[in-house]
Structure formats: C-alpha cells, structure tokens
C-alpha positions in Angstrom: 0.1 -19.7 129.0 -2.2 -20.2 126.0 -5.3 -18.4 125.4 -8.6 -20.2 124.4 -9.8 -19.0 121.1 -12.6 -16.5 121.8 -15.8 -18.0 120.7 -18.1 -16.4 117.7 -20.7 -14.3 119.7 -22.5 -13.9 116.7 -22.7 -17.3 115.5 -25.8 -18.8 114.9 -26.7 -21.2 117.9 -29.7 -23.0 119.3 -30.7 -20.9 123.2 -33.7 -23.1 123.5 -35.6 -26.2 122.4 -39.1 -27.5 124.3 -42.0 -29.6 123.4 -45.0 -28.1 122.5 -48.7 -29.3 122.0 -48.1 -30.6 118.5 -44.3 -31.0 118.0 -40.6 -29.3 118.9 -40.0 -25.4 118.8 -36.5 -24.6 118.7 -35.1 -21.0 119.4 -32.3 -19.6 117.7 -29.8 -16.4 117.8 -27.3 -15.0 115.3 -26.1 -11.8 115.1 -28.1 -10.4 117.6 -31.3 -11.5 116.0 -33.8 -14.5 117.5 -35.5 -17.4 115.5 -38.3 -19.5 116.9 -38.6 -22.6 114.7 -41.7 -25.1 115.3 -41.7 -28.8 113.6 -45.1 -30.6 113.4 -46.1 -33.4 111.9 -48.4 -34.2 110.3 -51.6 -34.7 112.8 -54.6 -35.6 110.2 -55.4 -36.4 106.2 -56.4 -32.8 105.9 -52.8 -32.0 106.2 -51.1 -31.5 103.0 -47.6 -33.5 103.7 -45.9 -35.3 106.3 -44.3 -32.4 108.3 -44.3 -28.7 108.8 -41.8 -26.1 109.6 -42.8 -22.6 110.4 -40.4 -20.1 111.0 -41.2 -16.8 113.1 -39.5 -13.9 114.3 -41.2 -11.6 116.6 -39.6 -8.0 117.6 -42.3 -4.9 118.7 -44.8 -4.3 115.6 -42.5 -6.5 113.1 -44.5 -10.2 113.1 -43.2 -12.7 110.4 -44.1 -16.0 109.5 -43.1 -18.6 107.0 -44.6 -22.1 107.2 -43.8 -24.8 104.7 -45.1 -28.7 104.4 -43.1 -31.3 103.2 -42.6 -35.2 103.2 -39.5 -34.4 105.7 -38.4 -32.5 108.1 -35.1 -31.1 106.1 -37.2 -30.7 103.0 -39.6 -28.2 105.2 -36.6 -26.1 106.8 -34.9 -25.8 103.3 -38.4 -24.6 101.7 -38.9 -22.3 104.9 -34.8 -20.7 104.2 -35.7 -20.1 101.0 -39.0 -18.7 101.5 -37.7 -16.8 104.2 -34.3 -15.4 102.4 -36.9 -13.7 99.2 -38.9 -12.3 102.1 -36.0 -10.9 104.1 -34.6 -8.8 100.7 -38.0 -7.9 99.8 -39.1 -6.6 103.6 -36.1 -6.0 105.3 -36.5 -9.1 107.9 -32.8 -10.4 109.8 -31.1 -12.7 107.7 -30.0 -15.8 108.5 -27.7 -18.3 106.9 -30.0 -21.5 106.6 -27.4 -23.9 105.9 -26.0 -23.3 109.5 -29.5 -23.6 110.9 -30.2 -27.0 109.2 -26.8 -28.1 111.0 -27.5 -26.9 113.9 -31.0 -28.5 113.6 -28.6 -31.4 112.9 -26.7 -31.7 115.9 -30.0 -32.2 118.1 -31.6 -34.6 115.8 -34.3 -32.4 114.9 -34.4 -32.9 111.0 
C-alpha cells in the first residue's frame, strides 16, 4: 500500500477570494502568516493607471499596507512584492515569496 505524499502545510495557498464593492480580494496563507490582496480597477480619470493592488496584513497592533497602480494587473502585484519585500526587512513584516503569489493569482485568473 502506497502512501500519498504529505502535502506542504506551509505552502503558500489562496483560503479565500470574494467580490467586493470595487473589485476582487483574495486571501492568502504561507507559513502560518495571512495575506489579503484587493484588485481594483481603475473606477475614474482621477485614478493614476489602469489597476491597483493593495496588499494588507493585519495581526493585533501590526497594520500594513502596500498599494501600487499600474496599466495591469501583474504589473501591480510585482510593484506591490517588491514594495512589500524592502518593507518586510526594514520593519520586520512576514515574508512572502511573490513569485508564488503571482502563480497562484495565476491559477484563478486573477492577474
């Protein structure tokens, strides 16, 4: 009898996506630690691009918040990653490997 290959518990992974008002929020977990990722677009002139990816982690008194606009979608999340990964070293914020969030970001069609 063969065993199934246990599965990454820590791997990043999508736990949630809804509509809201304006767009798509997405919520994320790796490694213990939850992502909530909201994609706009772009809603009047005043707006400075075409979409808008904010990137928020919430836990007790910690609140942080990245937002970046962009002409896409994937443009915004990579702007966001890197944005977020010089904040993370600076303040101490989770980590979180960006490439695999734009896959899984991927694999529902949201960038």
């Amino acid at each position: 009898m063969s065993e199934k290959p246990e599965k990454n518990k820590d791997a990043l992974k999508i736990t949630g996506q809804s509509r809201s008002r304006r767009g798509m929020v997405y919520d994320l977990k790796a490694n213990g630690n939850r992502l909530t990722l909201s994609v706009f677009p772009r809603e009047s002139s005043d707006e400075p691009n075409e979409w808008r990816v904010e990137a928020r982690v919430s836990s007790g008194a910690e609140d942080a918040a990245v937002t970046h606009w962009a002409a896409t979608r994937e443009e915004a999340l990579r702007e966001v990653g890197r944005v977020w990964t010089e904040k993370a070293q600076a303040s101490g914020l989770a980590a979180f490997d960006w490439d695999a969030v734009a896959t899984a970001l991927q694999s529902v069609k949201a960038i």
